[in-house]
Structure formats: structure tokens, C-alpha cells
DSSP file (Angstrom, degrees, kcal/mol; ACC not computed):
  #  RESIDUE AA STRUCTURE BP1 BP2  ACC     N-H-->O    O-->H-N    N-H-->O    O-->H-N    TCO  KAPPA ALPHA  PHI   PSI    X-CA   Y-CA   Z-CA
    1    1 A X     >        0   0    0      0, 0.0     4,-1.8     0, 0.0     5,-0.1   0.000 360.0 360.0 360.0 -40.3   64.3  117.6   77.8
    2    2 A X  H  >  +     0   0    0      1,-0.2     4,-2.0     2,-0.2     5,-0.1   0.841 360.0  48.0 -50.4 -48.0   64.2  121.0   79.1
    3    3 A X  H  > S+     0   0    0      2,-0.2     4,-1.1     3,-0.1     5,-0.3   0.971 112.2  52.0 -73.2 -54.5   63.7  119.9   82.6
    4    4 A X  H >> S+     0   0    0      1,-0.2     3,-6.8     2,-0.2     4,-2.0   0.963 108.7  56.0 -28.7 -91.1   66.9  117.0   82.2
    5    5 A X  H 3X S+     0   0    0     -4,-1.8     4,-1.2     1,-0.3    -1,-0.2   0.618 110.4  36.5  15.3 -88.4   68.7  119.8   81.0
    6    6 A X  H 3X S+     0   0    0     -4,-2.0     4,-0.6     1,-0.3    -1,-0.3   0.419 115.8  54.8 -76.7 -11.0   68.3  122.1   84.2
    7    7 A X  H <X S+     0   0    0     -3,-6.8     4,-2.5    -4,-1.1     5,-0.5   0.841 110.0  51.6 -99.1 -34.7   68.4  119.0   86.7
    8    8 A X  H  X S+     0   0    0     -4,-2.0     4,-1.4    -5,-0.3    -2,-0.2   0.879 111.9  42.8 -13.0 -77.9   71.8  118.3   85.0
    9    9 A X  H  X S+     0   0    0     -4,-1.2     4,-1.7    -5,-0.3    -1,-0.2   0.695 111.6  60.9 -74.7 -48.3   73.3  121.8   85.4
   10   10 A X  H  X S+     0   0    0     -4,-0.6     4,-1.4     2,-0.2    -1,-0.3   0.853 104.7  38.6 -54.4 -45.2   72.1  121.9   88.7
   11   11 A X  H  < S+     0   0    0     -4,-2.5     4,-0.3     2,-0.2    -2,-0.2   0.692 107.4  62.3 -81.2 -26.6   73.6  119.4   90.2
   12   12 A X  H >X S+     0   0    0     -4,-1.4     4,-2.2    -5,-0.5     3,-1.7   0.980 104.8  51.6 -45.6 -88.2   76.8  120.0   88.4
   13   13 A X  H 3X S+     0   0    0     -4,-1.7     4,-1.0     1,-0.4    -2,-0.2   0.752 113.7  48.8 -53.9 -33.2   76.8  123.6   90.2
   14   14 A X  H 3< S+     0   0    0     -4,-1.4    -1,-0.4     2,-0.2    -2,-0.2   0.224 108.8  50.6 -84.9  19.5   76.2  121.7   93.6
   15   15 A X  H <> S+     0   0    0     -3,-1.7     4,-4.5    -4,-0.3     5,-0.3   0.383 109.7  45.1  37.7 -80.4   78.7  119.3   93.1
   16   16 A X  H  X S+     0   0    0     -4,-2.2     4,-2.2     1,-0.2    -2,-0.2   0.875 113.9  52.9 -63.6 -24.5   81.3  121.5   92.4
   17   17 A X  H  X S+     0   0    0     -4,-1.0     4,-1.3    -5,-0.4    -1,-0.2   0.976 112.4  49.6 -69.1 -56.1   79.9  123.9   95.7
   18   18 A X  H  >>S+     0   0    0      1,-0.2     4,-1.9     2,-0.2     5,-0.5   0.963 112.1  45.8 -48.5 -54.6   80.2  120.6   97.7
   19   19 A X  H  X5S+     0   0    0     -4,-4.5     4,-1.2     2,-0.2     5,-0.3   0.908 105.8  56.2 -68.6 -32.6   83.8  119.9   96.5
   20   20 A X  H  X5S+     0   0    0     -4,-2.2     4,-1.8    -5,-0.3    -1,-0.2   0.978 116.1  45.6 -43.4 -71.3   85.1  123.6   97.0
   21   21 A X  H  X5S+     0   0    0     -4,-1.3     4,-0.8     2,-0.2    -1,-0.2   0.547 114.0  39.7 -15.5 -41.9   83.9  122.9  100.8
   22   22 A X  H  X5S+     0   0    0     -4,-1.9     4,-2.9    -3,-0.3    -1,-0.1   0.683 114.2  55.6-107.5 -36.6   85.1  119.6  101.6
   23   23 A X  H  X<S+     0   0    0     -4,-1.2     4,-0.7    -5,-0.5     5,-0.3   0.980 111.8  45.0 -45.6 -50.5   88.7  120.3   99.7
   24   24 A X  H >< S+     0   0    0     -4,-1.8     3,-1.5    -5,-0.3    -2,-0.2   0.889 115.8  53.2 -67.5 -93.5   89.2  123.8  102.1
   25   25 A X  H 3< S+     0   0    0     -4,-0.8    -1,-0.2     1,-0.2    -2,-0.2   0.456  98.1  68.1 -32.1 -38.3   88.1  121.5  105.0
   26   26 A X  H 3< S-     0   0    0     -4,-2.9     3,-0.3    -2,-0.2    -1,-0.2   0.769  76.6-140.6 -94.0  -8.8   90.6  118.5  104.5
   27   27 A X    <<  +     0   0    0     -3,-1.5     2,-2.1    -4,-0.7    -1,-0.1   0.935  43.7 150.9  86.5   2.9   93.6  119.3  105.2
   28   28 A X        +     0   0    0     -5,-0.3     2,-0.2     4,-0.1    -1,-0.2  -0.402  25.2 143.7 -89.5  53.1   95.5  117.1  101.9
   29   29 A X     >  -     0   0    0     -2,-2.1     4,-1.5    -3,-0.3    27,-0.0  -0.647  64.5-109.2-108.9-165.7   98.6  119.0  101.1
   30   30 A X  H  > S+     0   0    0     -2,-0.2     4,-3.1     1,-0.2    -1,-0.1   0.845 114.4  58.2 -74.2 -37.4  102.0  117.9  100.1
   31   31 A X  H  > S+     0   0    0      1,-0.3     4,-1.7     2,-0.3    -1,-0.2   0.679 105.3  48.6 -87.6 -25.8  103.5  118.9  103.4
   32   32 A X  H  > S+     0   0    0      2,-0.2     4,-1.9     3,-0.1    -1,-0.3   0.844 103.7  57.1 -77.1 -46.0  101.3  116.8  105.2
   33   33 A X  H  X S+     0   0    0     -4,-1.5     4,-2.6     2,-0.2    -2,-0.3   0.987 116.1  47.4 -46.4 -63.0  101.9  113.6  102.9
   34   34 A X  H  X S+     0   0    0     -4,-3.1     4,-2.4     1,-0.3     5,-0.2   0.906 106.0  44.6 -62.2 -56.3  105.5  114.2  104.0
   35   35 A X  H  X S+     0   0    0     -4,-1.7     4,-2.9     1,-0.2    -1,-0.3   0.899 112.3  52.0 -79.0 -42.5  105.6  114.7  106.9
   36   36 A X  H  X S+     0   0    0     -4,-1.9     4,-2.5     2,-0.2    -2,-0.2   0.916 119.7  48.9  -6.8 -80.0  102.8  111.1  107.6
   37   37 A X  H  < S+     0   0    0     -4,-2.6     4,-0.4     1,-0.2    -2,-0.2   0.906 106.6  52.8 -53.7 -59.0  106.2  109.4  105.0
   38   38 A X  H >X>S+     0   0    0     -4,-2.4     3,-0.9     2,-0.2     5,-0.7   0.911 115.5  41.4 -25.7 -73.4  109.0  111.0  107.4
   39   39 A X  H ><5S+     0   0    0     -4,-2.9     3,-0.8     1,-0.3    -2,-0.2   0.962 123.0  35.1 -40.8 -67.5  107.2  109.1  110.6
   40   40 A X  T 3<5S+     0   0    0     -4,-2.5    -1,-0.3     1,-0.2    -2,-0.2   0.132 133.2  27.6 -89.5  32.9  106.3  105.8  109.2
   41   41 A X  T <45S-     0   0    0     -3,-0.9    -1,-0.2    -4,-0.4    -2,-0.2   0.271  94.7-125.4-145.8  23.6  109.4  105.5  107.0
   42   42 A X  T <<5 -     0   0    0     -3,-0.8    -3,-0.2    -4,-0.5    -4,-0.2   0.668  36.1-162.1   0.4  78.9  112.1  107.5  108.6
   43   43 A X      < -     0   0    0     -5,-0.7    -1,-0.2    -6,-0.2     2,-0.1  -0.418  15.7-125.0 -87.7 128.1  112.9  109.6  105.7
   44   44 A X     >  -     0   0    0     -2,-0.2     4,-2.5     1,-0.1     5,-0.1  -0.341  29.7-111.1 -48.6 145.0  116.1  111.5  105.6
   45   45 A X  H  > S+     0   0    0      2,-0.2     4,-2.8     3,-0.2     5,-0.3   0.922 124.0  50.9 -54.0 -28.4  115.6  115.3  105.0
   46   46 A X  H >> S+     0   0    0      2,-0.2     3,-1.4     1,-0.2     4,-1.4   0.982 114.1  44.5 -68.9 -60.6  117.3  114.7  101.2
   47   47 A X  H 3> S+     0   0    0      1,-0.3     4,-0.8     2,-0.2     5,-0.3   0.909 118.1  44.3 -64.6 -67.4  114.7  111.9  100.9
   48   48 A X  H 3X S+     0   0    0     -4,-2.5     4,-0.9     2,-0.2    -1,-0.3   0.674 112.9  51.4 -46.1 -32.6  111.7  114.5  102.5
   49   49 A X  H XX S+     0   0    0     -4,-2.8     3,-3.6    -3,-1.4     4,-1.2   0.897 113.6  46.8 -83.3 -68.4  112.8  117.2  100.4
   50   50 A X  H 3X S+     0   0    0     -4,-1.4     4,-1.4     1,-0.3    -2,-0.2   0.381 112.7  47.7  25.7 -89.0  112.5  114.7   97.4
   51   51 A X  H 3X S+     0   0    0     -4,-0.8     4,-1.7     2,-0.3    -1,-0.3   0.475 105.2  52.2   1.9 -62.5  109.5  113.5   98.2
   52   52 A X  H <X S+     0   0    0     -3,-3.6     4,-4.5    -4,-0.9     5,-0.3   0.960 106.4  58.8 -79.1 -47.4  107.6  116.7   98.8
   53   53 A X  H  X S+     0   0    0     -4,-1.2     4,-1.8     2,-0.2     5,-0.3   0.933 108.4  50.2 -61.5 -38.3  108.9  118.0   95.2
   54   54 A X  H >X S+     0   0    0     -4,-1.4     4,-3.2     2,-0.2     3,-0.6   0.963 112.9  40.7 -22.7 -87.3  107.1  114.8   93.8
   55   55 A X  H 3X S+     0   0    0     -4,-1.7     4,-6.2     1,-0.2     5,-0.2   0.891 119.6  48.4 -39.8 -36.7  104.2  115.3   95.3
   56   56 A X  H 3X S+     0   0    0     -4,-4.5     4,-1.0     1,-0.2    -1,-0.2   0.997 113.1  46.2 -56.0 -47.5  104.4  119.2   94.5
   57   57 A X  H << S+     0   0    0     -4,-1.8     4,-0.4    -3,-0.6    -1,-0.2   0.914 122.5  36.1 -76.5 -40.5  105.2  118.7   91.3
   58   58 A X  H >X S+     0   0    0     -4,-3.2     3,-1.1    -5,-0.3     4,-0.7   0.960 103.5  70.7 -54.1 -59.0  102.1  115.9   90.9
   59   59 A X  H >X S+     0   0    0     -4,-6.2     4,-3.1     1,-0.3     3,-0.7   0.642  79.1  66.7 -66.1 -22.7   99.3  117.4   93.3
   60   60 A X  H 3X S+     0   0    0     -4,-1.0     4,-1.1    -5,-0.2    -1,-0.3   0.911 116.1  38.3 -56.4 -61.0   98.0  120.5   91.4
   61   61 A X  H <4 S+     0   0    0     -3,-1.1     4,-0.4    -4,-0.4    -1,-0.2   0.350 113.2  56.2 -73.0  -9.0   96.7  117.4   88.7
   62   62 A X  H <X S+     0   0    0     -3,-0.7     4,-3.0    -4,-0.7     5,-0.3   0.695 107.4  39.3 -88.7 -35.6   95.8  115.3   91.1
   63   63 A X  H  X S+     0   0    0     -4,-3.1     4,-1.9     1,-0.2    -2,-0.2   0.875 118.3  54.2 -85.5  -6.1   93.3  117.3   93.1
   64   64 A X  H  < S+     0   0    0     -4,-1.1     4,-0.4    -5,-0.2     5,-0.3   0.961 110.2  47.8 -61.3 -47.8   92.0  118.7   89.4
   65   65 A X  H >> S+     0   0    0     -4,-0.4     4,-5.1     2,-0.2     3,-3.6   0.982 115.2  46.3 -49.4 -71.9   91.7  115.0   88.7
   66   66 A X  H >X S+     0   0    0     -4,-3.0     4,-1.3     1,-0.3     3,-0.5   0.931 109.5  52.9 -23.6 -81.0   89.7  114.6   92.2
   67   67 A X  H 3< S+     0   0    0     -4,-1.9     4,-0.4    -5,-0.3    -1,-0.3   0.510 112.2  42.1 -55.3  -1.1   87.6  117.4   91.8
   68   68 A X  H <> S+     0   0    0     -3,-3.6     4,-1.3    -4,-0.4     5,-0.4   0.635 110.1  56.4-110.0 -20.1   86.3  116.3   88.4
   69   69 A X  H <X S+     0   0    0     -4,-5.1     4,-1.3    -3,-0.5    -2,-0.2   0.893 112.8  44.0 -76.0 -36.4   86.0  112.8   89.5
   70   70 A X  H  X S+     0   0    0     -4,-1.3     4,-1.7     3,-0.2    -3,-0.2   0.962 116.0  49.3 -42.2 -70.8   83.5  114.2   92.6
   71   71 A X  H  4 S+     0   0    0     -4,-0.4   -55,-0.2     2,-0.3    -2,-0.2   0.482 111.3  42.2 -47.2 -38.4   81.9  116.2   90.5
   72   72 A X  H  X S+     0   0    0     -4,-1.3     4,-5.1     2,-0.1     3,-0.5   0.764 109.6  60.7 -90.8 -29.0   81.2  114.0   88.0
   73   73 A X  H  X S+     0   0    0     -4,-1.3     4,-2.2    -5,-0.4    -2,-0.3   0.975 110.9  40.2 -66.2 -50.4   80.2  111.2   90.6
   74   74 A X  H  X S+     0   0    0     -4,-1.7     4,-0.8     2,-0.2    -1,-0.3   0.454 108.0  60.3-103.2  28.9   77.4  113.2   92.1
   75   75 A X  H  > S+     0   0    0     -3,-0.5     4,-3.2     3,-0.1     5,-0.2   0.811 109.6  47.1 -40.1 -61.1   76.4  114.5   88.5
   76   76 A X  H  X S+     0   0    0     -4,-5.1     4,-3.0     2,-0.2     5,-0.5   0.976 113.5  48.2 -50.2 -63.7   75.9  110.5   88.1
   77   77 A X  H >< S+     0   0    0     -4,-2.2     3,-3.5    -5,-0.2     4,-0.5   0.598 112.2  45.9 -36.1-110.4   73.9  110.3   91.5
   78   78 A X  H >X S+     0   0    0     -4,-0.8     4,-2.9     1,-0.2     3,-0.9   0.450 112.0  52.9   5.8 -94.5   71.6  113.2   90.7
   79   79 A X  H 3X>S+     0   0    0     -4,-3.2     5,-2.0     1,-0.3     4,-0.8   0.722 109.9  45.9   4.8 -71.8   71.0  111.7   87.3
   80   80 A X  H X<5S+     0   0    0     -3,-3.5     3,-3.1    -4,-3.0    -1,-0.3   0.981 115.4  49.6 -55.4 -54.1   70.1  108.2   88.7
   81   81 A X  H <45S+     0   0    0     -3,-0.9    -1,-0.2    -4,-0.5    -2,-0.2   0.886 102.7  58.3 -70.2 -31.3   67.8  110.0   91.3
   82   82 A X  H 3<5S-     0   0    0     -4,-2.9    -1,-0.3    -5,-0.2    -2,-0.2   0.674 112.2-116.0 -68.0  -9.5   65.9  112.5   88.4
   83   83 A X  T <<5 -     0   0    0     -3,-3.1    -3,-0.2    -4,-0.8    -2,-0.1   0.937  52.3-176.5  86.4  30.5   64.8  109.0   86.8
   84   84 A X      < -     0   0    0     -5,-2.0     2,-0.2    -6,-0.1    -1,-0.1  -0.268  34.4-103.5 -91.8 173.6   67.4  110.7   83.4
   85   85 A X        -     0   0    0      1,-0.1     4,-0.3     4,-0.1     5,-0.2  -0.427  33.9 -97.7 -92.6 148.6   67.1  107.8   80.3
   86   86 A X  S  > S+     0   0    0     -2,-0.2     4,-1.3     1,-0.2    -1,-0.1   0.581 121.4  68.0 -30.2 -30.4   70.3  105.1   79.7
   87   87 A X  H  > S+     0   0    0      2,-0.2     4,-2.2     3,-0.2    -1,-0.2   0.930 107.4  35.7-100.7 -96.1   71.6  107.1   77.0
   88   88 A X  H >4 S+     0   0    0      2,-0.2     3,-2.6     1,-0.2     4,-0.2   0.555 121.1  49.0 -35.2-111.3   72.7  110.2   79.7
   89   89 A X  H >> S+     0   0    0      1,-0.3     3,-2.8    -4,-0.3     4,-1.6   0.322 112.2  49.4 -12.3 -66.7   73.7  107.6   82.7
   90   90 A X  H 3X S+     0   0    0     -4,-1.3     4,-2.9     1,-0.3    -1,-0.3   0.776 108.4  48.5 -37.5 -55.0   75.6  105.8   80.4
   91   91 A X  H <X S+     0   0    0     -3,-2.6     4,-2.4    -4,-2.2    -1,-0.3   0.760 109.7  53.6 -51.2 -30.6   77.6  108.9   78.9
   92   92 A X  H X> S+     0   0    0     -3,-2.8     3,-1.4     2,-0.2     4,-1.3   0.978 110.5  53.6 -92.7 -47.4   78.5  110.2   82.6
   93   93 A X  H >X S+     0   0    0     -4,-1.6     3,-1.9     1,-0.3     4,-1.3   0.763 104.4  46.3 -10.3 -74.9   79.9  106.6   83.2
   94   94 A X  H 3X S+     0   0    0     -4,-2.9     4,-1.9     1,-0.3    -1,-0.3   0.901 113.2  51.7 -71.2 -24.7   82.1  106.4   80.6
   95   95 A X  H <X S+     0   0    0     -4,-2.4     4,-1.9    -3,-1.4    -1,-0.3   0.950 112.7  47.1 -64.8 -24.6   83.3  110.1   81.7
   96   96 A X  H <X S+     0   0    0     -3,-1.9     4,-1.5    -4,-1.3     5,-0.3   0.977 112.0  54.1 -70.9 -57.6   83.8  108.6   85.6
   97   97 A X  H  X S+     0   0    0     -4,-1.3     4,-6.0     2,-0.2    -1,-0.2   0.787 109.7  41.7 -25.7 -67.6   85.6  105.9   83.7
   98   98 A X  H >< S+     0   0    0     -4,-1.9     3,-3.3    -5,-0.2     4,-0.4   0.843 113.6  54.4 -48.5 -86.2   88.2  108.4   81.7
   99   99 A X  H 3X S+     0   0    0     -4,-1.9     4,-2.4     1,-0.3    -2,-0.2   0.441 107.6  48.5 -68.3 -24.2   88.6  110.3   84.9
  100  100 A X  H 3< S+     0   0    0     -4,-1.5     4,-0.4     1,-0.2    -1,-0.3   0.880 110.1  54.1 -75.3 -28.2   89.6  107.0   86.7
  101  101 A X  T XX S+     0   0    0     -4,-6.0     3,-0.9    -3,-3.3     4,-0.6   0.917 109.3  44.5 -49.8 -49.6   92.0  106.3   83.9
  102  102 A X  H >> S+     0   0    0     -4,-0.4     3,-3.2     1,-0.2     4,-1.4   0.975 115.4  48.4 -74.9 -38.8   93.7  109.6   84.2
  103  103 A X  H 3X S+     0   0    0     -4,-2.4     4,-1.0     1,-0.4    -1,-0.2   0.784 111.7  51.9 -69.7  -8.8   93.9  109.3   88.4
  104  104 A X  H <> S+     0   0    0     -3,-0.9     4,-1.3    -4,-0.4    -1,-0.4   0.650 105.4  53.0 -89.5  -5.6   95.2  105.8   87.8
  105  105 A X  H <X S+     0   0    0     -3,-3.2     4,-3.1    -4,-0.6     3,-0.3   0.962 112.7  46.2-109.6 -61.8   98.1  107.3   85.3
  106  106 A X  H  X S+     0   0    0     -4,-1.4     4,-2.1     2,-0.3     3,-0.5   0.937 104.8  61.3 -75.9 -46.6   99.1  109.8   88.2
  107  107 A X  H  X S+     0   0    0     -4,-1.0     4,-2.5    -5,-0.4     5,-0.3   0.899 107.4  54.7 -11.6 -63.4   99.1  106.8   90.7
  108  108 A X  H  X S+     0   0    0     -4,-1.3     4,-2.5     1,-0.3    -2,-0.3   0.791 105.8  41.6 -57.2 -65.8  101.4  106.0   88.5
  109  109 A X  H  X S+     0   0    0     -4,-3.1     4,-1.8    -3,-0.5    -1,-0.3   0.737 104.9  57.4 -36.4 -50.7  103.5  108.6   88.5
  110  110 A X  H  X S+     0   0    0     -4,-2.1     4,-2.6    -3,-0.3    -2,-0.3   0.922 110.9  50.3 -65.4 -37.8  103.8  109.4   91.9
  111  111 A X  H  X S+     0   0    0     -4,-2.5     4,-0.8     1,-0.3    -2,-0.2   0.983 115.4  44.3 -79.7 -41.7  105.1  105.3   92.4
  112  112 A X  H >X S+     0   0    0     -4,-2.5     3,-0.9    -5,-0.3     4,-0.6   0.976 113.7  45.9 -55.6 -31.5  107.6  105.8   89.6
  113  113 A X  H 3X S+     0   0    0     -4,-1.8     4,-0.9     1,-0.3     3,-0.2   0.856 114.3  55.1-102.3 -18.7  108.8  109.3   91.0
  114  114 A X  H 3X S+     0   0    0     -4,-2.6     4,-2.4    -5,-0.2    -1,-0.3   0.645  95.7  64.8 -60.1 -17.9  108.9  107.3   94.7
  115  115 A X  H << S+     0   0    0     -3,-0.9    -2,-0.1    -4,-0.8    -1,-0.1   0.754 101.0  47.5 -87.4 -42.5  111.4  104.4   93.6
  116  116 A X  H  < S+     0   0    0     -4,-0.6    -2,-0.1    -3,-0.2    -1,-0.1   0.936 122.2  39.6 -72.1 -45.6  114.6  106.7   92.9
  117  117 A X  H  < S+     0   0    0     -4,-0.9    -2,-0.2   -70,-0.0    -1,-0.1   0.954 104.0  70.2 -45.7 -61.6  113.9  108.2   96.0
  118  118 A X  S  < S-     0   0    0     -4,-2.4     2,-0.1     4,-0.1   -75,-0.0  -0.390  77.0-122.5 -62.5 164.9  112.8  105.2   98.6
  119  119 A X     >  -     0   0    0      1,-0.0     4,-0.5     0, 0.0    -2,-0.0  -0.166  45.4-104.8 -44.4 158.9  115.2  102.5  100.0
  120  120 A X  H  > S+     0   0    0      3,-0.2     4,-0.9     2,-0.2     5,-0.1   0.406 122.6  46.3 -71.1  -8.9  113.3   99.1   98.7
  121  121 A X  H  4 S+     0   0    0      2,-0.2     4,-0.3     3,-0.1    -1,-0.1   0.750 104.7  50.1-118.0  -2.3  112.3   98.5  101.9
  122  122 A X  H  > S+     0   0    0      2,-0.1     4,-4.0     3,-0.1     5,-0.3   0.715 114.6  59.7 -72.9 -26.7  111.0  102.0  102.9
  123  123 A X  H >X S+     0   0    0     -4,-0.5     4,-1.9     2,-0.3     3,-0.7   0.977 105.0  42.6 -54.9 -64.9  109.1  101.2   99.2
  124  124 A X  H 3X S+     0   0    0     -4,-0.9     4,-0.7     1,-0.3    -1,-0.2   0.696 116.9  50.1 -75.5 -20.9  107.2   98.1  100.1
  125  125 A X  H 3> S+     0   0    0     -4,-0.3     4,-1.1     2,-0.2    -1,-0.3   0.881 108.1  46.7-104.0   2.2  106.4   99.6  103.1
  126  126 A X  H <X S+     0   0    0     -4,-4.0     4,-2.0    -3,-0.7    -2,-0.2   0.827 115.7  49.9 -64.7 -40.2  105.1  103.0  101.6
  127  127 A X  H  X S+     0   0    0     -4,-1.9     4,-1.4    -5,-0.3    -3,-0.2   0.705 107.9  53.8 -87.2 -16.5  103.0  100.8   99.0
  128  128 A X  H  X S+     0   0    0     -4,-0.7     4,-0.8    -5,-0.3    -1,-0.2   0.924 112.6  42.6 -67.8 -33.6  101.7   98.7  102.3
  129  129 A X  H  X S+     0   0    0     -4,-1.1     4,-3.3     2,-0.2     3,-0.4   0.856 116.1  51.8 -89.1 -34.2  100.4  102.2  104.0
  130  130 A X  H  X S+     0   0    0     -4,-2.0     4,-3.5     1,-0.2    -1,-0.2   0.991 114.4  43.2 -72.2 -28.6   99.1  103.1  100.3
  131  131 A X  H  X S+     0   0    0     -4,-1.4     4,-1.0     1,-0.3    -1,-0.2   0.563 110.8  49.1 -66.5 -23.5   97.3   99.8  100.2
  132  132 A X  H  < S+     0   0    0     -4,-0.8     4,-0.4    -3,-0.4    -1,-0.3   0.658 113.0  53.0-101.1 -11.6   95.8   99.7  103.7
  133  133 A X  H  <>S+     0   0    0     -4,-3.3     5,-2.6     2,-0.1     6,-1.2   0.899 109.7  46.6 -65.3 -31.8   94.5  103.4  103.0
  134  134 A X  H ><5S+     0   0    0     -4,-3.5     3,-0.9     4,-0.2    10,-0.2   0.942 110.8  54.9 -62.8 -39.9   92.7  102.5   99.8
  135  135 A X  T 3<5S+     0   0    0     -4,-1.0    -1,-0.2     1,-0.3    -2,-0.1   0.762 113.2  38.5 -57.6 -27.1   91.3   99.6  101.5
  136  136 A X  T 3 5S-     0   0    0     -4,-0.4    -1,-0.3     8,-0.0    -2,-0.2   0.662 121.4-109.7 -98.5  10.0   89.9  101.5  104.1
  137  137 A X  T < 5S+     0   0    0     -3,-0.9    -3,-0.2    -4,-0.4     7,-0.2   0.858  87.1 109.5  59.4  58.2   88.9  104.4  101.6
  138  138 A X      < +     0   0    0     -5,-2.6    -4,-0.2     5,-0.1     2,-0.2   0.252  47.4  99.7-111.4 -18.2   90.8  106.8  102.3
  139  139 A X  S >  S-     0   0    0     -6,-1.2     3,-0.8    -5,-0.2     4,-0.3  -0.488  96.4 -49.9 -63.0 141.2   93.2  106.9   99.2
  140  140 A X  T 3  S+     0   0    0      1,-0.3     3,-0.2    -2,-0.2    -1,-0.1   0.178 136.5  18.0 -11.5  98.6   92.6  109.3   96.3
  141  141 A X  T 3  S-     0   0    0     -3,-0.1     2,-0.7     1,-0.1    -1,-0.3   0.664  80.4-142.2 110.6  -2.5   89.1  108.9   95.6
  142  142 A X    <   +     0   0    0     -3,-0.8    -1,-0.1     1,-0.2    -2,-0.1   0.556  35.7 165.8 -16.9  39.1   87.8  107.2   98.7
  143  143 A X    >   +     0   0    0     -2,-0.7     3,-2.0    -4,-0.3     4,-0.4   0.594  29.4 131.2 -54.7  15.3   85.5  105.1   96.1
  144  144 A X  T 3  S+     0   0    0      1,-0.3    -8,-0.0   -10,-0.2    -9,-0.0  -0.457  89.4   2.4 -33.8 152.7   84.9  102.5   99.6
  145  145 A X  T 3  S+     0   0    0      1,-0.2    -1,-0.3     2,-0.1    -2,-0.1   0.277  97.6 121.7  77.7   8.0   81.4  102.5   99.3
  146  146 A X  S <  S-     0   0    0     -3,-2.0    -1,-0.2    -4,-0.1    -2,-0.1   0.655  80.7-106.6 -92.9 -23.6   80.6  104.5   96.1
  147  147 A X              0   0    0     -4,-0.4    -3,-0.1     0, 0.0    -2,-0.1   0.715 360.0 360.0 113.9  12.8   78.9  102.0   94.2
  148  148 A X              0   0    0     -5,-0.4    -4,-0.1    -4,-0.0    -5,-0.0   0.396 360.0 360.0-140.6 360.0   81.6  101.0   91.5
């Protein structure tokens, strides 16, 4: 149990070391979103300032959301790979599970706080760009290929 324990906790503290790392690396701010929405939707500055106060006001809980959803996702790896019993695997699930619930709830948000803003047809085409990023896994979460 002792040894579970310590492979647990360990891979938790690398996890979160991974995610500090690849977070500084990428490059995901607000200012960047905007400016991506400007191009492919030819956003007015009133609509871009808009826009970026969404996202401001959203991202601090999104990239918490992110980072625990990483975190928790290569707990769950580890886990699988230490051979840890059904009882543990099962619990970190149902925590990736919550966390996807909360990251779907700010999905959420951000398309309500987008609707007063967009035109309907800058809309459909903002939800086409979110829809051909998720697909390619590049949306919040890039679960492409993750195994869920």
C-alpha cells in the first residue's frame, strides 16, 4: 500500500512539473485568441475589445480547469502503468470525469458570453473554427488520442 501510495504522489509531482513546462511553452493567452477571431471573423475593435474581456474574464478558470485535467490524466496513466487495483483507477476516472464536467460548463460560458458579441454569422463561423480545432485536437484539452 505503501509503495501505491509513493507511485501516486509521484507522479502527481511530475505531472504537475510537466504541465508548468508545456503551459510557459504554448503560447494560449487571451490576446492571442483575439487576435486568431479578428483575422478569421473580421472583428470590429468594440467586438475585439469584447471579446478579449470574455476570454480574460473566463481564462484564469479555464487553464486551472486544464491543469488539473492534465494532471489528473497522467495520474490515471501512471496508475494504469504501476499495475494500481480497480478501486484507485476507477476513483481517478470519476475525478477526469468531474473535471470534464467543469471544462464543459466554461465551454459554455465562453459561447454564451460570444453570442451578444458576434454577428450570427461571424457565430456559426467561430463555432465552425471551434469545431474543426477540437476535431483535430487542438481545443481545450486536446483529448485526440487520449484514450477516452
Amino acid at each position: 500500500m505503501l509503495r501505491k501510495s509513493t507511485v501516486v504522489l509521484l507522479a502527481l509531482f511530475v505531472g504537475v512539473g510537466m504541465l508548468w513546462a508545456a503551459d510557459a511553452s504554448k503560447g494560449h493567452s487571451s490576446a492571442n485568441r483575439v487576435e486568431k477571431m479578428r483575422a478569421h471573423l473580421n472583428l470590429t475593435d468594440e467586438q475585439a475589445q469584447n471579446v478579449a474581456a470574455a476570454f480574460d474574464s473566463i481564462q484564469p478558470r479555464m487553464e486551472a480547469v486544464q491543469a488539473e485535467w492534465k494532471a489528473s490524466h497522467e495520474t490515471l496513466k501512471s496508475l494504469r502503468s504501476s499495475g494500481a487495483d480497480a478501486k484507485i483507477l476507477e476513483s481517478q476516472r470519476a475525478a477526469l470525469n468531474e473535471i470534464r464536467e467543469n471544462r464543459q460548463q466554461l465551454h459554455a460560458e465562453i459561447k454564451a458570453a460570444m453570442q451578444p458579441i458576434l454577428s450570427t454569422e461571424q457565430l456559426a463561423k467561430w463555432q465552425a473554427m471551434m469545431g474543426s480545432m477540437k476535431a483535430a485536437g487542438h481545443g481545450h484539452g486536446g483529448m485526440k488520442g487520449s484514450g477516452h
